[in-house]
C-alpha positions as a Markdown table, in Angstrom:
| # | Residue | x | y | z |
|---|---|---|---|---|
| 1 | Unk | -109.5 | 72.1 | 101.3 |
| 2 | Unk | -108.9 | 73.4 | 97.6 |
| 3 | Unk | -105.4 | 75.0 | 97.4 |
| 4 | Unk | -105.1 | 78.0 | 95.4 |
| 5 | Unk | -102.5 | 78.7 | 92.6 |
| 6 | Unk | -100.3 | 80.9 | 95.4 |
| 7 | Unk | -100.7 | 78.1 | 98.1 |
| 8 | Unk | -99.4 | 75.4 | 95.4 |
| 9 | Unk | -96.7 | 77.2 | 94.3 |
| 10 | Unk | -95.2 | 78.5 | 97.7 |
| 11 | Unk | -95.7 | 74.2 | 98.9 |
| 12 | Unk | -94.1 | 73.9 | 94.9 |
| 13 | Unk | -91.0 | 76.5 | 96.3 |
| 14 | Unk | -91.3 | 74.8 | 99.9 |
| 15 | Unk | -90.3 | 71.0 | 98.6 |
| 16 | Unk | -87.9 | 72.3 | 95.8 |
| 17 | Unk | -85.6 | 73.7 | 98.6 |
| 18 | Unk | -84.4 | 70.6 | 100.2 |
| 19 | Unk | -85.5 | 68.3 | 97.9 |
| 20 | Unk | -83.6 | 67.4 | 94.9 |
| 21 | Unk | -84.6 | 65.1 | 92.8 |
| 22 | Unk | -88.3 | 64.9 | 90.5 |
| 23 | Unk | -89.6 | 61.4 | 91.5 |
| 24 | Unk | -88.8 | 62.2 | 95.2 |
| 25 | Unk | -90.4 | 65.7 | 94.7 |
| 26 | Unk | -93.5 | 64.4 | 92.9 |
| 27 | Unk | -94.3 | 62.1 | 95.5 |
| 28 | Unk | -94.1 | 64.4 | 98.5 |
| 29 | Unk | -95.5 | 67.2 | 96.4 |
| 30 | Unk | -98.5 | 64.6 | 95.6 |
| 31 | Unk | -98.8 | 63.3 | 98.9 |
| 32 | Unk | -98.9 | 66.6 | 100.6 |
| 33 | Unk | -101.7 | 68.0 | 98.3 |
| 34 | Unk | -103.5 | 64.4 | 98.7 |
| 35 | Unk | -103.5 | 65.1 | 102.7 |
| 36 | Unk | -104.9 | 68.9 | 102.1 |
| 37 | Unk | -107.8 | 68.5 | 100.2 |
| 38 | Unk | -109.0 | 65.5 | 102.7 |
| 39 | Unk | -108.5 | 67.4 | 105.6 |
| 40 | Unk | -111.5 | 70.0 | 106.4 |
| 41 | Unk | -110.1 | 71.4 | 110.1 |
| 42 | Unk | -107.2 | 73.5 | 108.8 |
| 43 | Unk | -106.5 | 76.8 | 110.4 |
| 44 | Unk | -102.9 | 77.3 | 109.1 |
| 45 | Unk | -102.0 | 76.5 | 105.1 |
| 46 | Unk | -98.4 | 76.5 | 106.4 |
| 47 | Unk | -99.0 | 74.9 | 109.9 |
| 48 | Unk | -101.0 | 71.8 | 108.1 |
| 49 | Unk | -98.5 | 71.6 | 105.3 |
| 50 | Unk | -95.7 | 71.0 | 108.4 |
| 51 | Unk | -98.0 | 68.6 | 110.0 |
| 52 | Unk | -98.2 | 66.5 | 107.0 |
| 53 | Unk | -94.9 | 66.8 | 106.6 |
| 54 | Unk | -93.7 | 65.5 | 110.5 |
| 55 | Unk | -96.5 | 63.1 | 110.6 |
| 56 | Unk | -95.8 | 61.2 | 107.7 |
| 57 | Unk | -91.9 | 61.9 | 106.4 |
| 58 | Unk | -90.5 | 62.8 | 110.1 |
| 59 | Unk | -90.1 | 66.5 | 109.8 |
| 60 | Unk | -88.7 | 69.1 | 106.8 |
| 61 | Unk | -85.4 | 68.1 | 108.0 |
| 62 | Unk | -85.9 | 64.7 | 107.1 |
| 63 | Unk | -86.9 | 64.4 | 103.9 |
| 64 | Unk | -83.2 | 64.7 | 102.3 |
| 65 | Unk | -82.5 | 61.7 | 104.5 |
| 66 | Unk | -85.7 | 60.2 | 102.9 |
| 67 | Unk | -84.3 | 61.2 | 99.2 |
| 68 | Unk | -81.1 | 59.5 | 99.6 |
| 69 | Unk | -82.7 | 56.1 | 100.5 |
| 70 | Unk | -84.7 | 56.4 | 97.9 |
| 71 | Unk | -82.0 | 57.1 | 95.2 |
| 72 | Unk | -80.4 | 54.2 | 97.1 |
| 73 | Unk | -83.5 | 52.1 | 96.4 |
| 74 | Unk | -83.5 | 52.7 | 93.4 |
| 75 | Unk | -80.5 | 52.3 | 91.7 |
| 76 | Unk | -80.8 | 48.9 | 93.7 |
| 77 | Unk | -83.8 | 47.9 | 92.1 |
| 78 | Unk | -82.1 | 49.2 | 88.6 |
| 79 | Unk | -79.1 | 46.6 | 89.0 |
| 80 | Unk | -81.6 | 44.1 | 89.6 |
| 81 | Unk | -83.5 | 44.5 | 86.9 |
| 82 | Unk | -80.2 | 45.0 | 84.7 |
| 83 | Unk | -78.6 | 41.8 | 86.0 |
| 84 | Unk | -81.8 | 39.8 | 84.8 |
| 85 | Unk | -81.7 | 41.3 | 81.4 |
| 86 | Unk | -77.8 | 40.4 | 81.0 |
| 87 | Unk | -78.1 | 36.7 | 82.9 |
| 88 | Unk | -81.0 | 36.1 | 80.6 |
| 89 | Unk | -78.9 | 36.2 | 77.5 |
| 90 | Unk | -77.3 | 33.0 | 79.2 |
| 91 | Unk | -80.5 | 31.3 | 79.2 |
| 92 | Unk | -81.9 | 28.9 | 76.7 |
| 93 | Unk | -82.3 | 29.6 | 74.3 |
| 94 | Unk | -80.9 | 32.9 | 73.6 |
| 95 | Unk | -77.8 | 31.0 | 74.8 |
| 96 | Unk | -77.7 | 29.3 | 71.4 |
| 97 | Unk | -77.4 | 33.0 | 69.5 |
| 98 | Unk | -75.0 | 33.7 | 71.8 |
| 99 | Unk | -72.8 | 30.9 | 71.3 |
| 100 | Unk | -73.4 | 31.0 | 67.7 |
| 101 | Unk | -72.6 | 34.8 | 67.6 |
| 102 | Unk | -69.3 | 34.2 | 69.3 |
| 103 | Unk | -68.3 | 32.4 | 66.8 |
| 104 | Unk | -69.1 | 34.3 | 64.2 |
| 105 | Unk | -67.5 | 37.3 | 65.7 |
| 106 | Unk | -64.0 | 35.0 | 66.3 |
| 107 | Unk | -63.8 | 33.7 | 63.0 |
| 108 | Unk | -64.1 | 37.4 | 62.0 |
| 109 | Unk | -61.9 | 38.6 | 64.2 |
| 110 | Unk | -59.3 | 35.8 | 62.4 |
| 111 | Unk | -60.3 | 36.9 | 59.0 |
| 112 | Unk | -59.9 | 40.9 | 59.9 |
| 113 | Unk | -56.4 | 40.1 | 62.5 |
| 114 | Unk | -57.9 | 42.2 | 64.7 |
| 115 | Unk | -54.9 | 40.7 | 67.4 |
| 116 | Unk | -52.6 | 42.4 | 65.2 |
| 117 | Unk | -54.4 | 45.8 | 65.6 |
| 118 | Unk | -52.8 | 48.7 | 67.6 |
| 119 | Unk | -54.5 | 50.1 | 70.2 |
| 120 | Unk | -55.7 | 53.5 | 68.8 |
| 121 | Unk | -57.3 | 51.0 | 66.3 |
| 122 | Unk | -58.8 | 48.8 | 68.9 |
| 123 | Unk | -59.8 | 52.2 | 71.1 |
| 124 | Unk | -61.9 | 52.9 | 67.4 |
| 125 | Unk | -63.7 | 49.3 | 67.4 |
| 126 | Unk | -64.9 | 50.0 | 71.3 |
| 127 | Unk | -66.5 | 53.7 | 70.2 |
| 128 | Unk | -68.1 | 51.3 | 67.3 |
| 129 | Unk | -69.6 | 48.7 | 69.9 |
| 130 | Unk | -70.3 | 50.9 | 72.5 |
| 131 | Unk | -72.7 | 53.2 | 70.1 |
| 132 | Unk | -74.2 | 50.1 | 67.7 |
| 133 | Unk | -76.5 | 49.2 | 70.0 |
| 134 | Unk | -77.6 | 52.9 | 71.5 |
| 135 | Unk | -78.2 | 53.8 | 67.7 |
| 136 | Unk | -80.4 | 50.5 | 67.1 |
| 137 | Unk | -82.7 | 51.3 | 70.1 |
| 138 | Unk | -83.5 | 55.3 | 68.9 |
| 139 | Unk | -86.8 | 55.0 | 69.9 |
| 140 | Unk | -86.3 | 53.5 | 73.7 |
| 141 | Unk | -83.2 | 56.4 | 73.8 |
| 142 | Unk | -85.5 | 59.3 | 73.1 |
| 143 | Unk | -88.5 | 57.8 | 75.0 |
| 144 | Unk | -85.9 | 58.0 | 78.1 |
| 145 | Unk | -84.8 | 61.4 | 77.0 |
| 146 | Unk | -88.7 | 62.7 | 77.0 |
| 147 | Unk | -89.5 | 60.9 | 79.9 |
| 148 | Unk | -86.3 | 62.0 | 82.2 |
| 149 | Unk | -84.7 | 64.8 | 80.6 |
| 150 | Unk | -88.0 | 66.9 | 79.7 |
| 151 | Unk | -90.3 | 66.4 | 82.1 |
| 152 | Unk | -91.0 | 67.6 | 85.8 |
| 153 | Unk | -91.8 | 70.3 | 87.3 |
| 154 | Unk | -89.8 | 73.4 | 85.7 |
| 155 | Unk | -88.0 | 75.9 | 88.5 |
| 156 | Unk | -86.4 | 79.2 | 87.1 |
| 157 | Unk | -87.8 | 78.7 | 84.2 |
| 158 | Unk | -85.4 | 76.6 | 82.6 |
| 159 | Unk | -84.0 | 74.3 | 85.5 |
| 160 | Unk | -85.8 | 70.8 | 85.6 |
| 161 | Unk | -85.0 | 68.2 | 88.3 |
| 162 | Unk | -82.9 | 65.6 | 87.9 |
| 163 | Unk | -84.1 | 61.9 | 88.0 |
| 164 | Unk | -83.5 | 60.4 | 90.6 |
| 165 | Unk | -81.3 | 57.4 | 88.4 |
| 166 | Unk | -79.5 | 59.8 | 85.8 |
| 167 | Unk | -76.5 | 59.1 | 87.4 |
| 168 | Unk | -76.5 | 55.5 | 87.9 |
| 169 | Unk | -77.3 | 55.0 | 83.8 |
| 170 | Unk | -74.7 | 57.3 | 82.8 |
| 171 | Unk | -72.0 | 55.6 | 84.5 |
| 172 | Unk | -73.6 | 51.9 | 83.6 |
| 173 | Unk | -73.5 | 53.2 | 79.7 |
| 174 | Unk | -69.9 | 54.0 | 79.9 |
| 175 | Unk | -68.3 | 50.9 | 82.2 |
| 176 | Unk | -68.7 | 48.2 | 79.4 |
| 177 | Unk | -66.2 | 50.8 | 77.3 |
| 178 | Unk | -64.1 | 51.4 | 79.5 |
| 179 | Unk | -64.1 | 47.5 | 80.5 |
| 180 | Unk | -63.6 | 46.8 | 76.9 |
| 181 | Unk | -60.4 | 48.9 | 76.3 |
| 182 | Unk | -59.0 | 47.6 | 79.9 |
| 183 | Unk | -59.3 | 43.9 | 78.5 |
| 184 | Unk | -58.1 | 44.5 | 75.1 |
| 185 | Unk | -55.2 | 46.6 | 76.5 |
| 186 | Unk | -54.1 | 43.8 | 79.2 |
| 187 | Unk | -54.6 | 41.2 | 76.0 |
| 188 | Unk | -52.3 | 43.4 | 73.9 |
| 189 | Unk | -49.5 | 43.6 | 76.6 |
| 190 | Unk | -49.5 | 39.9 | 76.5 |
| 191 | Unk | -49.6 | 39.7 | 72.8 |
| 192 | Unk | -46.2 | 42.0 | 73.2 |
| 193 | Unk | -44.8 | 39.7 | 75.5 |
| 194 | Unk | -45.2 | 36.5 | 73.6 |
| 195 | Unk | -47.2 | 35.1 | 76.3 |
| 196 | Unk | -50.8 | 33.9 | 74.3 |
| 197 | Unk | -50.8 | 33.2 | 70.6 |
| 198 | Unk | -53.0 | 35.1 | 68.1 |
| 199 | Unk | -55.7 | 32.3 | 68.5 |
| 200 | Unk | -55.9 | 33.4 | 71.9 |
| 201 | Unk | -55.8 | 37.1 | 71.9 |
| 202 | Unk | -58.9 | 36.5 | 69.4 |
| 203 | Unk | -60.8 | 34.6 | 71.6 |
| 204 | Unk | -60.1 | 37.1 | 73.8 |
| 205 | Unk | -61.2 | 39.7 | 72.0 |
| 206 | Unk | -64.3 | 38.0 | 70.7 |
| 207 | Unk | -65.7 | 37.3 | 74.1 |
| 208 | Unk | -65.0 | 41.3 | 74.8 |
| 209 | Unk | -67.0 | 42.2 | 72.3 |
| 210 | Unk | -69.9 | 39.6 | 73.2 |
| 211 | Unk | -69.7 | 40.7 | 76.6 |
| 212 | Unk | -69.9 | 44.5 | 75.6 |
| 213 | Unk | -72.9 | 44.3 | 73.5 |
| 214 | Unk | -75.0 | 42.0 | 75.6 |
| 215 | Unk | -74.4 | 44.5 | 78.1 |
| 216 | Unk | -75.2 | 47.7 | 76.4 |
| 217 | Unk | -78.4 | 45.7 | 74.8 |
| 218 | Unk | -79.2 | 44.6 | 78.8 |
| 219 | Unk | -78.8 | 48.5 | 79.8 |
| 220 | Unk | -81.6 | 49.2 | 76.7 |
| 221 | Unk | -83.9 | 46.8 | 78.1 |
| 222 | Unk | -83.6 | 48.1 | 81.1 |
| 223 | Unk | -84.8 | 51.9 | 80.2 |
| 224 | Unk | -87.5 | 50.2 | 78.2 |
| 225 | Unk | -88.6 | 48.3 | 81.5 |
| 226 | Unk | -88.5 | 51.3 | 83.5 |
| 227 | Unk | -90.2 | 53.2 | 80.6 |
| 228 | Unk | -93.3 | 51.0 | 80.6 |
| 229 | Unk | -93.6 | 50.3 | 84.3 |
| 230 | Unk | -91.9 | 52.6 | 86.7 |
| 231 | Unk | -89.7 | 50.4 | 88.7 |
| 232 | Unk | -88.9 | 53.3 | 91.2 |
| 233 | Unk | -90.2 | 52.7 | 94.4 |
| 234 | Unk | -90.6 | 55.9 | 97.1 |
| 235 | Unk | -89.3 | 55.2 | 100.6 |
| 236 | Unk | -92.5 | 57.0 | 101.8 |
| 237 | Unk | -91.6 | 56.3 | 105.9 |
| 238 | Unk | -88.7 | 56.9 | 108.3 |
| 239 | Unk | -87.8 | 53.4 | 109.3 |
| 240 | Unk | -86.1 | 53.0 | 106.1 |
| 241 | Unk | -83.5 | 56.0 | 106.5 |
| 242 | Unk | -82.9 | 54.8 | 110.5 |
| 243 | Unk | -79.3 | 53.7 | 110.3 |
């Protein structure tokens, strides 16, 4: 069966009513269309789009069910493949660059008496780390922005769906700030109270800022990954939503 433009965009109005997010709708949409044009015994558009539909999601009623597993999915699959960037810097032999650039940064730190800094200054230096490595990796940035910001399916002729991992990179970008500024803080208060000596606050400080920009530079390898290869995966059947 060939679907005409009306058909495709009442099954286009259909999805986009209980379904919120692109990859999610994409898939359905694609499978739904897939299962039309195969089938040559349809009496009903609407009728063989609900068949479709109940066969092989469970019902209409389902498919949000099916959409939260697979946001679930994958923002698992994203920490996974975020954790292996980040672990990796731990490896040999990047582990030598990172070893070497923590002490770099220390000595610096030493030089610049950073542990004598207050925290409006330190609050200054995490905005600095935080948007270093964002600024070096411009092309990956607006390769994600294309890709997850401008694309899909267009409803109300502005509106575009959200991805189905917007959320989860938006709050991964700003933990290692707000992780940074918690440290530094908790470090300051015991600089105050005489309880570690400027060589330690430094260390301190130097391993915060190592940790923060192997993290954000993890994060970037990350979008690239999911750039390249599409590491969402659609639930595409009920069992996994059974709970």
């Amino acid at each position: 069966m060939k679907l005409t433009d009306q058909q495709q965009q009442w099954l286009k109005e259909y999805l986009n009513g209980v379904l919120i997010y692109r990859e999610t709708f994409e898939e359905v949409y694609d499978h739904v269309i897939t299962g039309l044009t195969t089938n040559t015994n349809i009496v009903s558009f609407e009728h063989s789009v609900n068949d479709i539909i109940n066969n092989d999601f469970g019902g209409y009623e389902q498919l949000p069910k099916l959409e939260k597993a697979s946001k679930k999915a994958a923002t698992k699959n994203s920490i996974k493949v975020f954790l292996t960037h980040f672990a990796g810097y731990f490896k040999f032999p990047s582990l030598l660059y990172v070893i070497a650039a923590s002490v770099v940064t220390y000595f610096l730190i030493l030089y610049l008496q950073i542990f004598s800094w207050n925290l409006w200054e330190i609050l200054l230096l995490g905005i600095v780390i935080q948007t270093v490595p964002a600024i070096s990796g411009n092309k990956i940035f607006a390769a994600l922005k294309t890709r997850y910001s401008q694309t899909g399916e267009v409803f109300n002729h502005t509106q575009i769906k959200p991805s189905l991992k917007d959320g989860f990179f938006k709050r991964m970008a700003m933990t290692p700030f707000y992780l940074f500024l918690f440290i530094n803080l908790i470090l300051s208060l015991l600089k105050d109270g005489a309880v570690l000596s400027n060589n330690a606050i430094s260390i301190g400080t130097a391993l915060s800022i190592i940790i923060t920009v192997l993290y954000e530079l993890a994060l970037k390898k990350s979008y690239s990954d999911d750039l390249e290869t599409g590491i969402i995966r659609i639930i595409l059947t009920t069992d996994n939503i059974r709970s």
